[in-house]
KEKE-3310 file (N, C-alpha, C; in steps of 0.2 Angstrom, whole numbers, plus 5000, padded with zeros to 4 digits):
npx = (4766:4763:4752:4741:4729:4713:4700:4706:4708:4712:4727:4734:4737:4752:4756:4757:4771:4779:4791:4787:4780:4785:4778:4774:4769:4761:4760:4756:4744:4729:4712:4710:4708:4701:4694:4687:4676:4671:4666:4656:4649:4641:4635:4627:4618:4612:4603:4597:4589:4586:4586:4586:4603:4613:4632:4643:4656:4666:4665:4679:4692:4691:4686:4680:4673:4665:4656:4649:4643:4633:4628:4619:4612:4617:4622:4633:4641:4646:4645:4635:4626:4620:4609:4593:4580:4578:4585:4596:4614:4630:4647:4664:4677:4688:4686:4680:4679:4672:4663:4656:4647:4641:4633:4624:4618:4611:4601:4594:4597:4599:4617:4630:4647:4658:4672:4689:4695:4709:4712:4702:4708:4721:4714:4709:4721:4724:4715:4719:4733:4731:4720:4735:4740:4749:4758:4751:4762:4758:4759:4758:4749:4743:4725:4722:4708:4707:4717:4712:4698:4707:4710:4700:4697:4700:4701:4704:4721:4727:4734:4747:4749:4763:4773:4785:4803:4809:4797:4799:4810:4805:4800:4791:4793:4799:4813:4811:4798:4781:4776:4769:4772:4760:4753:4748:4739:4741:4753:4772:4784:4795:4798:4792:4798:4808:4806:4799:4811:4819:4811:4812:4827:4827:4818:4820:4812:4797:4783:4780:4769:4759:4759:4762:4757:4755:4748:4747:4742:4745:4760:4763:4760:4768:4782:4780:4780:4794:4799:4797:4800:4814:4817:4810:4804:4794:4779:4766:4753:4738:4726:4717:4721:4717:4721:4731:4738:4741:4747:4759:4763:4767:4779:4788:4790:4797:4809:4816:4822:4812:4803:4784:4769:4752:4737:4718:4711:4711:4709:4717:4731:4742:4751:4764:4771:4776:4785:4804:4802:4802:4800:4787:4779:4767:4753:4739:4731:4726:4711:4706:4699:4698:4695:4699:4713:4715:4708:4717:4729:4723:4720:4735:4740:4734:4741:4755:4763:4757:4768:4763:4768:4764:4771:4775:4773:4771:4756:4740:4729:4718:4703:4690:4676:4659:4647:4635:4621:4623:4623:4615)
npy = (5306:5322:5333:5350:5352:5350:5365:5372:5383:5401:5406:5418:5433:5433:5418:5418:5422:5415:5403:5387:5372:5358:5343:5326:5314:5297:5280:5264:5271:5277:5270:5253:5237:5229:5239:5245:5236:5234:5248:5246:5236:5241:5252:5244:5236:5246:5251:5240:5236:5248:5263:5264:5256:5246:5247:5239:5247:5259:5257:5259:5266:5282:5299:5307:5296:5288:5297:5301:5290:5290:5300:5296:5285:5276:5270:5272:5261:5256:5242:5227:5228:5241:5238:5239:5227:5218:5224:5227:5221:5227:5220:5227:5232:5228:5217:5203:5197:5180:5179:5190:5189:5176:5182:5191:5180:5174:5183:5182:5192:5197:5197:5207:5201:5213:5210:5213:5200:5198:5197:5190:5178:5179:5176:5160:5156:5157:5149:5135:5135:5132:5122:5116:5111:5123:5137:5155:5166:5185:5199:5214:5229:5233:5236:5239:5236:5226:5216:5215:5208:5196:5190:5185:5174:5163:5152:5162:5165:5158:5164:5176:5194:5202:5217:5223:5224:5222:5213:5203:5198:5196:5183:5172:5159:5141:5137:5124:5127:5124:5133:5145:5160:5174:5190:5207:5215:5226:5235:5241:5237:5236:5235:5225:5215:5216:5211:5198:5194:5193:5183:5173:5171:5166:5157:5144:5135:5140:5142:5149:5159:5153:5163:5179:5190:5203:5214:5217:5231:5239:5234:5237:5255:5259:5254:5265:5278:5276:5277:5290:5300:5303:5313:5324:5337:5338:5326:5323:5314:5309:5303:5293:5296:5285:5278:5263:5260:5270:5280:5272:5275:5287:5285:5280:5288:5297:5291:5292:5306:5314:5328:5323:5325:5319:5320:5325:5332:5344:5357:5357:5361:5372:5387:5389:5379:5374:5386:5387:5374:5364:5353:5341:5328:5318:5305:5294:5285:5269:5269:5280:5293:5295:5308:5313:5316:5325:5337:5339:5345:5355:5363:5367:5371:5384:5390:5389:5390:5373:5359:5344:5326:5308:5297:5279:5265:5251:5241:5238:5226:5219:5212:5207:5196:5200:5197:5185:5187:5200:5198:5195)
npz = (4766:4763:4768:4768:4783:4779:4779:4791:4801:4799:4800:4815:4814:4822:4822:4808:4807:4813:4814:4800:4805:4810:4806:4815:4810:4817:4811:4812:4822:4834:4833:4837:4828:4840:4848:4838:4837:4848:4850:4839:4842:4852:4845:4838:4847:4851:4841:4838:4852:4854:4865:4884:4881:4890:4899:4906:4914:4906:4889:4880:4884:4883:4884:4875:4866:4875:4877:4869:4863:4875:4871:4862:4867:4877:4893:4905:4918:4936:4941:4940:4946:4945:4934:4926:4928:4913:4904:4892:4891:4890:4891:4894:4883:4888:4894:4907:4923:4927:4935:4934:4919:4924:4934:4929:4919:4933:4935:4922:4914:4896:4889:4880:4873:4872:4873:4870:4856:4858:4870:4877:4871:4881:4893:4891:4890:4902:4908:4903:4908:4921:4922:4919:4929:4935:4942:4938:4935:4934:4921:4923:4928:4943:4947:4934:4921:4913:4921:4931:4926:4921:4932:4935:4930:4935:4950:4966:4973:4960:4954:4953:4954:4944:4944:4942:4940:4952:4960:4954:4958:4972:4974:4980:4976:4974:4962:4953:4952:4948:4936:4925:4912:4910:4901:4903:4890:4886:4887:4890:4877:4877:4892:4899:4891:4899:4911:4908:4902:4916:4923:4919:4920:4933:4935:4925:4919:4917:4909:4894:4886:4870:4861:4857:4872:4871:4862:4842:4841:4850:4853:4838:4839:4848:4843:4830:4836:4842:4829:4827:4838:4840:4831:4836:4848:4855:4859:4855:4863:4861:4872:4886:4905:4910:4901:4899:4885:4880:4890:4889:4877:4880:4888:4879:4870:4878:4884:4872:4872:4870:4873:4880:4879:4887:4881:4881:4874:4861:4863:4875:4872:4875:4869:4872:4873:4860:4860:4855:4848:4832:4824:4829:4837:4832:4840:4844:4856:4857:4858:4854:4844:4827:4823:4834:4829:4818:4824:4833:4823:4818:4827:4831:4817:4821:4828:4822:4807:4798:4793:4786:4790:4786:4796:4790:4799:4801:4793:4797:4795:4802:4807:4818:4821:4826:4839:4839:4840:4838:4822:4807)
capx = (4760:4763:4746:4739:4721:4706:4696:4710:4707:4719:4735:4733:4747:4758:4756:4760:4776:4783:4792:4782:4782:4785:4772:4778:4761:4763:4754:4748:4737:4722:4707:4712:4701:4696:4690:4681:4673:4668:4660:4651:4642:4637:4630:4622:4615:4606:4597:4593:4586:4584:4590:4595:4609:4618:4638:4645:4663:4671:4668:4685:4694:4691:4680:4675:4669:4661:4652:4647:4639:4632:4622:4614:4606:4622:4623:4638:4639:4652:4642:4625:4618:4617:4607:4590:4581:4575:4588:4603:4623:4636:4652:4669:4682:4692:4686:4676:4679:4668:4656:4649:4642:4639:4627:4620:4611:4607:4596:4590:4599:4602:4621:4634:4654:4663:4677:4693:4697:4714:4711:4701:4714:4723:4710:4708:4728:4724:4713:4724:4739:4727:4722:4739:4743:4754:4754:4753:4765:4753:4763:4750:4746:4735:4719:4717:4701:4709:4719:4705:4697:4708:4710:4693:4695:4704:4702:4709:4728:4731:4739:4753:4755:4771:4772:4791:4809:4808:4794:4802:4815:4804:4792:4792:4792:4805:4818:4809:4790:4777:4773:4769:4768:4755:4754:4742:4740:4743:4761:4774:4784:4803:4799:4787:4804:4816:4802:4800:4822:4821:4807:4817:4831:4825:4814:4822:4808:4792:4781:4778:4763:4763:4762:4765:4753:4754:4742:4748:4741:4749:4767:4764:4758:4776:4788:4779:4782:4800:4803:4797:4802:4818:4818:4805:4808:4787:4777:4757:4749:4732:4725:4715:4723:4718:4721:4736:4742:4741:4751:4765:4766:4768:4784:4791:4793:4800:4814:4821:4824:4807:4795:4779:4762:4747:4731:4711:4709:4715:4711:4724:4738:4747:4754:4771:4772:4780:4793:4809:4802:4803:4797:4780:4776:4758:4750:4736:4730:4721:4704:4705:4696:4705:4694:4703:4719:4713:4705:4722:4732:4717:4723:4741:4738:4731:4749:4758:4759:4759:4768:4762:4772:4764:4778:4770:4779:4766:4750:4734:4719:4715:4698:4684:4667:4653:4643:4632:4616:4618:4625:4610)
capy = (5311:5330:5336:5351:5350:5355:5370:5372:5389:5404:5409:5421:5438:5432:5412:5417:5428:5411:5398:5382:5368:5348:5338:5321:5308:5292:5276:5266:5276:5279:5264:5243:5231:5229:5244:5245:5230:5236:5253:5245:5230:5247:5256:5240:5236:5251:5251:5233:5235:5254:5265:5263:5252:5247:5245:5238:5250:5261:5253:5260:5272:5288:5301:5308:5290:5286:5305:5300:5284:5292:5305:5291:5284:5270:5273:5267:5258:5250:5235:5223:5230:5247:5237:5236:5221:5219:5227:5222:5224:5227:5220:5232:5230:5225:5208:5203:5191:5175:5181:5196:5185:5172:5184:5191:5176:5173:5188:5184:5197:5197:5201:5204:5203:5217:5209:5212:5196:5198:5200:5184:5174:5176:5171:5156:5153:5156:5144:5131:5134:5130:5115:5110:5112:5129:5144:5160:5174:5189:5203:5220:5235:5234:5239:5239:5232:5219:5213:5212:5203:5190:5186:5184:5169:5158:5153:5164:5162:5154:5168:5182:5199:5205:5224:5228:5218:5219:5210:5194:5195:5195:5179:5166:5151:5137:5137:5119:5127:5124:5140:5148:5167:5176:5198:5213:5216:5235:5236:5241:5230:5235:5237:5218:5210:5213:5206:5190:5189:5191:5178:5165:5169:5163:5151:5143:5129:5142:5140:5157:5159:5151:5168:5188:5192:5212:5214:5220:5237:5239:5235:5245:5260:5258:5254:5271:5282:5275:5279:5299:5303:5306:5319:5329:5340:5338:5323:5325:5308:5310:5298:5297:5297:5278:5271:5260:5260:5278:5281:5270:5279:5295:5285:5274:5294:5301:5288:5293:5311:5319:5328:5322:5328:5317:5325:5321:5336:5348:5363:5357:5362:5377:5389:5389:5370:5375:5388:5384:5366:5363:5348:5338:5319:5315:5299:5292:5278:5261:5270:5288:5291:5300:5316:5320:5319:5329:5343:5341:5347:5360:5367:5370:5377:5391:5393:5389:5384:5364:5354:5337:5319:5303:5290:5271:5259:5247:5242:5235:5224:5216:5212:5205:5195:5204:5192:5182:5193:5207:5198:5194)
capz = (4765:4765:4766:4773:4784:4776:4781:4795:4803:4799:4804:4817:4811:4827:4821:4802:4808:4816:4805:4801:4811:4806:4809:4812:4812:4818:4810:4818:4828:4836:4834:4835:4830:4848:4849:4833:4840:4855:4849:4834:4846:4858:4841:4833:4849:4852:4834:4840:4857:4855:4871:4882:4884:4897:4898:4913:4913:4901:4885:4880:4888:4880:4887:4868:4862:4880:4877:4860:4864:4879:4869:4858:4873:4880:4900:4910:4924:4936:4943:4937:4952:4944:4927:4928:4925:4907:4897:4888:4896:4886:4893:4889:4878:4892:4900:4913:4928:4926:4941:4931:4917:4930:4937:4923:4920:4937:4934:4916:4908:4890:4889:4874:4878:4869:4877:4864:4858:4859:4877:4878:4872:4886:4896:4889:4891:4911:4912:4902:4913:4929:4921:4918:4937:4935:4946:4933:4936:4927:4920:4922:4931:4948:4948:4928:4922:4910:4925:4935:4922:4917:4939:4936:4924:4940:4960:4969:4974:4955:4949:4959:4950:4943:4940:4939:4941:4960:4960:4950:4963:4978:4973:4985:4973:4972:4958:4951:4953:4941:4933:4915:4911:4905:4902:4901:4882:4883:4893:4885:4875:4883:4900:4896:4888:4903:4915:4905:4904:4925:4928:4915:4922:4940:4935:4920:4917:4917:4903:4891:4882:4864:4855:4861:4875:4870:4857:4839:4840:4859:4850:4833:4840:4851:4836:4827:4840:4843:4826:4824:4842:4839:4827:4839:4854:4859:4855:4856:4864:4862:4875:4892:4908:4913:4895:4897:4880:4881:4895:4889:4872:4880:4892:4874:4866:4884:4883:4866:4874:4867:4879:4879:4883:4885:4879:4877:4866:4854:4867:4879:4868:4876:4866:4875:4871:4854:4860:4852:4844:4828:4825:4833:4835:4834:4839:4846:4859:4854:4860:4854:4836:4819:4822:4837:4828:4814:4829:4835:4818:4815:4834:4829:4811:4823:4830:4816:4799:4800:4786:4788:4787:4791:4796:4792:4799:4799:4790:4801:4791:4806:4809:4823:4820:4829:4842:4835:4843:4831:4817:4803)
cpx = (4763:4758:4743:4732:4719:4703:4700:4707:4711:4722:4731:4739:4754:4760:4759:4767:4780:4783:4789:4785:4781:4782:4773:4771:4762:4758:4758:4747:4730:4718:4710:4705:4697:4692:4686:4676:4668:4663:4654:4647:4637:4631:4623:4617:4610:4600:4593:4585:4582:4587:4585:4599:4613:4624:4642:4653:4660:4671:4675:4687:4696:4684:4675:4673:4664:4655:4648:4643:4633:4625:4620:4610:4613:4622:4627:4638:4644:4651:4635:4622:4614:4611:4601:4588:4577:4579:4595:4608:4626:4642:4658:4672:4686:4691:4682:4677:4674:4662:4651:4645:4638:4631:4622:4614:4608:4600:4592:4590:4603:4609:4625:4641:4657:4670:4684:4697:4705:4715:4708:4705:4720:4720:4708:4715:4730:4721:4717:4730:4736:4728:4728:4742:4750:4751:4754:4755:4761:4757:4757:4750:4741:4732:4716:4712:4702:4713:4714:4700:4699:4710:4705:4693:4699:4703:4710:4715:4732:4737:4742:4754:4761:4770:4780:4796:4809:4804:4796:4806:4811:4799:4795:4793:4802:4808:4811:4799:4788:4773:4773:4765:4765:4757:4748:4744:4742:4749:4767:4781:4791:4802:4797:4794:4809:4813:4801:4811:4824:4821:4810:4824:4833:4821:4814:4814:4800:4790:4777:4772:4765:4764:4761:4758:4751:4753:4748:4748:4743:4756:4766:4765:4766:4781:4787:4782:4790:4804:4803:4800:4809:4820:4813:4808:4800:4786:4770:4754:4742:4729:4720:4720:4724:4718:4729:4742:4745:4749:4760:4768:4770:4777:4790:4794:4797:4807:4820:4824:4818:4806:4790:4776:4755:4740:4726:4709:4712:4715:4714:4731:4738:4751:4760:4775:4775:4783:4798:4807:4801:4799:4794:4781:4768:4754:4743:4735:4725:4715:4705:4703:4700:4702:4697:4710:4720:4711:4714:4728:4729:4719:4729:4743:4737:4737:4753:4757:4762:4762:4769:4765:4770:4769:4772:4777:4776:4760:4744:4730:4716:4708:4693:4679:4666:4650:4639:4625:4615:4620:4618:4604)
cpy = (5318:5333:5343:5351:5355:5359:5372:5382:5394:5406:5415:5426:5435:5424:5413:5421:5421:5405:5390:5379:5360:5346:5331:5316:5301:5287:5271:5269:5275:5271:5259:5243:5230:5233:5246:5239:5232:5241:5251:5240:5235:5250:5248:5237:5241:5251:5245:5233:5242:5258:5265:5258:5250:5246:5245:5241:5256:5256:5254:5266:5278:5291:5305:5302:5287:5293:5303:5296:5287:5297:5301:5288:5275:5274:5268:5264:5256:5243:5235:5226:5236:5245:5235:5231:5223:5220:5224:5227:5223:5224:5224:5230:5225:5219:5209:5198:5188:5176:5185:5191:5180:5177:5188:5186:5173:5177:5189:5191:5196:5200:5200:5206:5206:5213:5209:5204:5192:5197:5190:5178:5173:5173:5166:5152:5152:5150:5136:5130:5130:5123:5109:5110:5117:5133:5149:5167:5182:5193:5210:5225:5232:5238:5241:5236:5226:5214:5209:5206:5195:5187:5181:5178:5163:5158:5159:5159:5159:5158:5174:5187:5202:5211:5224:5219:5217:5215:5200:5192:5195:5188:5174:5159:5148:5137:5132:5121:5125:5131:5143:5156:5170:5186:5200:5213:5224:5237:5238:5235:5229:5233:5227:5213:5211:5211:5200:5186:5188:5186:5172:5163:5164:5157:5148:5138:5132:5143:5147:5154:5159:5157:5175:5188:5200:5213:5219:5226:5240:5240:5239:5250:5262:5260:5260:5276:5282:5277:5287:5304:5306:5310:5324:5331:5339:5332:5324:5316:5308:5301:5299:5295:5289:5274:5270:5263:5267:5281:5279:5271:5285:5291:5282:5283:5297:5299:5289:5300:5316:5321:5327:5324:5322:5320:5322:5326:5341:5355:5365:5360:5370:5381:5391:5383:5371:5381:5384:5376:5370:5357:5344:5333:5321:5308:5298:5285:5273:5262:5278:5290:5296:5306:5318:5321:5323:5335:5344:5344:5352:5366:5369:5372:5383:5393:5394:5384:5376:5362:5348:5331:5315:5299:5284:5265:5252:5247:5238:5233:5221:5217:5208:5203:5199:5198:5190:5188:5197:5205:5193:5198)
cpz = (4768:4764:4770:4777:4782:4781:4788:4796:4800:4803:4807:4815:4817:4824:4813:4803:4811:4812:4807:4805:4808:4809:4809:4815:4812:4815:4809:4820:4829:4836:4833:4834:4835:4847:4845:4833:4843:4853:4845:4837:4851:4852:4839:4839:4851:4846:4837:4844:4856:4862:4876:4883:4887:4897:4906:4911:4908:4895:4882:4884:4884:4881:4881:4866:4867:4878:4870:4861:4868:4875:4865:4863:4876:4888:4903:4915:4929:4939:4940:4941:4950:4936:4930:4926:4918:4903:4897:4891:4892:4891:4890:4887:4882:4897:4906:4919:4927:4931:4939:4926:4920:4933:4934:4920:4925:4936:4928:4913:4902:4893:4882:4876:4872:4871:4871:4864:4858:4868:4879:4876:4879:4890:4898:4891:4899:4912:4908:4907:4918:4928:4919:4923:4936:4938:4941:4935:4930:4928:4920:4926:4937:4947:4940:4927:4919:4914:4930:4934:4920:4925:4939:4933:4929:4945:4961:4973:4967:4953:4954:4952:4948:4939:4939:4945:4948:4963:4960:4956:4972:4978:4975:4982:4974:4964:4950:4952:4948:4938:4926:4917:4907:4904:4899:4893:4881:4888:4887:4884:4877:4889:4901:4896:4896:4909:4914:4907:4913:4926:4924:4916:4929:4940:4926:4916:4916:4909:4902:4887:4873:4858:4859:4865:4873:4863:4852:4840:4845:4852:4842:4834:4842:4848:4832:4831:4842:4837:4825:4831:4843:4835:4830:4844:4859:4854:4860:4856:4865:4865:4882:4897:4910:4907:4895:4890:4880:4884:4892:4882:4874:4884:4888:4872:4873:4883:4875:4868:4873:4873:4875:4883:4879:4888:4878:4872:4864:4859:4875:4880:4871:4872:4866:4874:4866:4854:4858:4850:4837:4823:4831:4833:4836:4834:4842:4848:4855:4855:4859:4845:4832:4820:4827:4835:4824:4819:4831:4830:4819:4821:4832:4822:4813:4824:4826:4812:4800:4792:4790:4786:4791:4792:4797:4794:4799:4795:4793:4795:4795:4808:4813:4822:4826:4834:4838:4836:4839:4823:4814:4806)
residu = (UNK:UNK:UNK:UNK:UNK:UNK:UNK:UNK:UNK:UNK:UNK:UNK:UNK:UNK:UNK:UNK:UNK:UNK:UNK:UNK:UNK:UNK:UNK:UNK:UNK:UNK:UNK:UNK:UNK:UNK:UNK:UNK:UNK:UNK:UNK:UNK:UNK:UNK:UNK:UNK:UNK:UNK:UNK:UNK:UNK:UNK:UNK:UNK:UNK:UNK:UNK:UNK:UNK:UNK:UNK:UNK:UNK:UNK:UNK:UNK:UNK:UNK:UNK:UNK:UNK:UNK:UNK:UNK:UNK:UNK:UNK:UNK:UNK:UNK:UNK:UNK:UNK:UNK:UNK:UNK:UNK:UNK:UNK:UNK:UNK:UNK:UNK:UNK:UNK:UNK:UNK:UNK:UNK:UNK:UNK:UNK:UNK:UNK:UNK:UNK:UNK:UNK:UNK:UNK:UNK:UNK:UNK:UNK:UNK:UNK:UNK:UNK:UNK:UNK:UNK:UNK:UNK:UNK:UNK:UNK:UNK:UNK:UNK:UNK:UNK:UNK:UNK:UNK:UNK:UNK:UNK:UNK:UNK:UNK:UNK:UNK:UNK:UNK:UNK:UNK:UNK:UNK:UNK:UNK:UNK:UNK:UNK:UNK:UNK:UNK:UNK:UNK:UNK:UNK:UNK:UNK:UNK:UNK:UNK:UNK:UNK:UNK:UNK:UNK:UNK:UNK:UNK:UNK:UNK:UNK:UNK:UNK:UNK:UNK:UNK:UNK:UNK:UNK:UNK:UNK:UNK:UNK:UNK:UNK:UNK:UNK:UNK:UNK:UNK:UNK:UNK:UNK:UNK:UNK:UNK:UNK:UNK:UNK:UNK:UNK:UNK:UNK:UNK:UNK:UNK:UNK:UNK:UNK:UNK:UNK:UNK:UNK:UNK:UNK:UNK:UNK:UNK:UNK:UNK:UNK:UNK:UNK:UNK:UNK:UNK:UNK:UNK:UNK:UNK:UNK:UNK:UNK:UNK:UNK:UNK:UNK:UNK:UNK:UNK:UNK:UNK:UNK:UNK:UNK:UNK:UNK:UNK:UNK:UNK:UNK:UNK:UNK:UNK:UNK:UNK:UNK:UNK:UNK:UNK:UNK:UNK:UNK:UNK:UNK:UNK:UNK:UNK:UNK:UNK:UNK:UNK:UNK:UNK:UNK:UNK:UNK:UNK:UNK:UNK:UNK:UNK:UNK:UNK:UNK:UNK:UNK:UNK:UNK:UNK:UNK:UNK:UNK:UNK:UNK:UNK:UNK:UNK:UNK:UNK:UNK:UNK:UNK:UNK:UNK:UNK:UNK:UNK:UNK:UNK:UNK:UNK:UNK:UNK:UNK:UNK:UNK:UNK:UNK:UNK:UNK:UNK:UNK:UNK:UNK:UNK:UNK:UNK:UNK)
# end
């Protein structure tokens, strides 16, 4: 695609005086399944119930689609204690420890689990492992909400975090343990692969998860970005601060040599950012919608004139039922 955007503001005399600029647009991008999931069980619930609706987190990590929801009457929360009683709880996209629903119906609250169920999958593989007497090495970030989540799916002690290679080489287990590894679904999918080749190599008999714990749209988004950031000198990661995937787009384009900048919108972009560049990458996180990629082209038109190329290296049809609650 060589398009340029509609109704795009004009060139300013300094902006049409400097030569265009490659626009290199990555796809995949922006919204997964999950996440079209999540936000459509937050809209269909509000028509349902009416406002407002309560969501225990950050349905996704994106503060224009939390904002958005927000002005239709959804109100966030980070614990049930803040819900009152009566109304309906959303769970977020990202999973929940088995105690939040647990206590949810202790207090006869309707709830519906947004939970992505790429996410719940693993879940389901944590509590398997348990019941096959394994301890579970979990690949992730502390203090995410889907780490948090998926602790939450075992007794404490079942499971030992592994952030980085130092980690694998300090873990107290015997050679012949009983262990199987699980991973955060939005990690990235290098840094993921030489943490797996450590923990196999230390502990040859540990049992892997029977299919990729890091979600399609986590590894597309990746392999997109790995392929246009070499031809760029900036790549533009439209993302928030605490979206996982986000983060590790902006560090998968860093490695190729690019600079990158992670953005939540379009009037971040600096006009010094495209001194001496030539060419742009643009992508977006698993939680960030097509209008701000669109806002964000319609921003650098102002600076200079854009010619547009999406690179597809994949194609997504992936889709989610809905809970049953708002379906019919």
């Amino acid at each position: 695609m060589n398009a340029p955007f509609p109704n795009s503001p004009p060139l300013t005399p300094a902006a049409a005086s400097r030569a265009p600029l490659r626009l290199l647009i990555a796809a995949p991008r922006g919204f997964c399944a999950g996440v079209d999931r999540a936000i459509e069980i937050v809209e269909l619930a509000l028509r349902r119930y009416g406002a407002p609706v309560y969501v225990r987190h950050e349905i996704v990590h994106n503060k224009f689609v939390v904002d958005t929801l927000r002005a239709k009457g959804a109100v966030f929360v980070e614990t049930l204690d803040d819900v009152p009683d009566g109304v309906p709880v959303i769970f977020s996209a990202h999973g929940v420890p088995k105690s939040v629903p647990a206590k949810a119906e202790a207090r006869g609250l309707e709830y519906l689990d947004a939970t992505c169920p790429l996410v719940s999958k693993v879940h389901r593989q944590a509590e398997r492992q348990l019941e096959a007497g394994r301890h579970i090495l979990f690949i992730g970030h502390a203090g995410h909400p889907e780490v948090i989540g998926t602790f939450g799916q075992v007794p404490d002690g079942a499971m030992t975090l592994v952030e980085t290679l130092a980690d694998v080489a300090a873990l107290p287990f015997p050679t012949d343990s009983a262990l199987a590894y699980l991973s955060q679904t939005t990690l990235s999918v290098d840094d993921t692969a030489a943490i797996i080749d450590a923990i196999r190599a230390r502990y040859p008999d540990c049992v892997a998860p029977k299919a990729e714990d890091i979600c399609y749209a986590t590894s597309n988004r990746q392999a997109a970005v790995k392929q246009i950031a070499p031809e760029c000198q900036l790549v533009l990661v439209i993302g928030a601060p605490n979206s996982s995937n986000s983060l590790r787009l902006v560090e998968v384009a860093e490695r190729t040599g690019a600079r990158a900048q992670l953005i939540q919108r379009a009037d971040e972009i600096a006009d010094e950012w495209l001194d001496g560049v030539d060419t742009v990458g643009l992508t977006a996180g698993a939680s960030a919608p097509e209008e701000l990629v669109r806002e964000v082209v319609a921003r650098l038109n102002t600076l200079r004139e854009v010619r547009e190329e999406e690179v597809v290296t994949a194609q997504e049809r992936i889709t989610f039922k809905l809970p049953r609650q708002l379906v019919g």
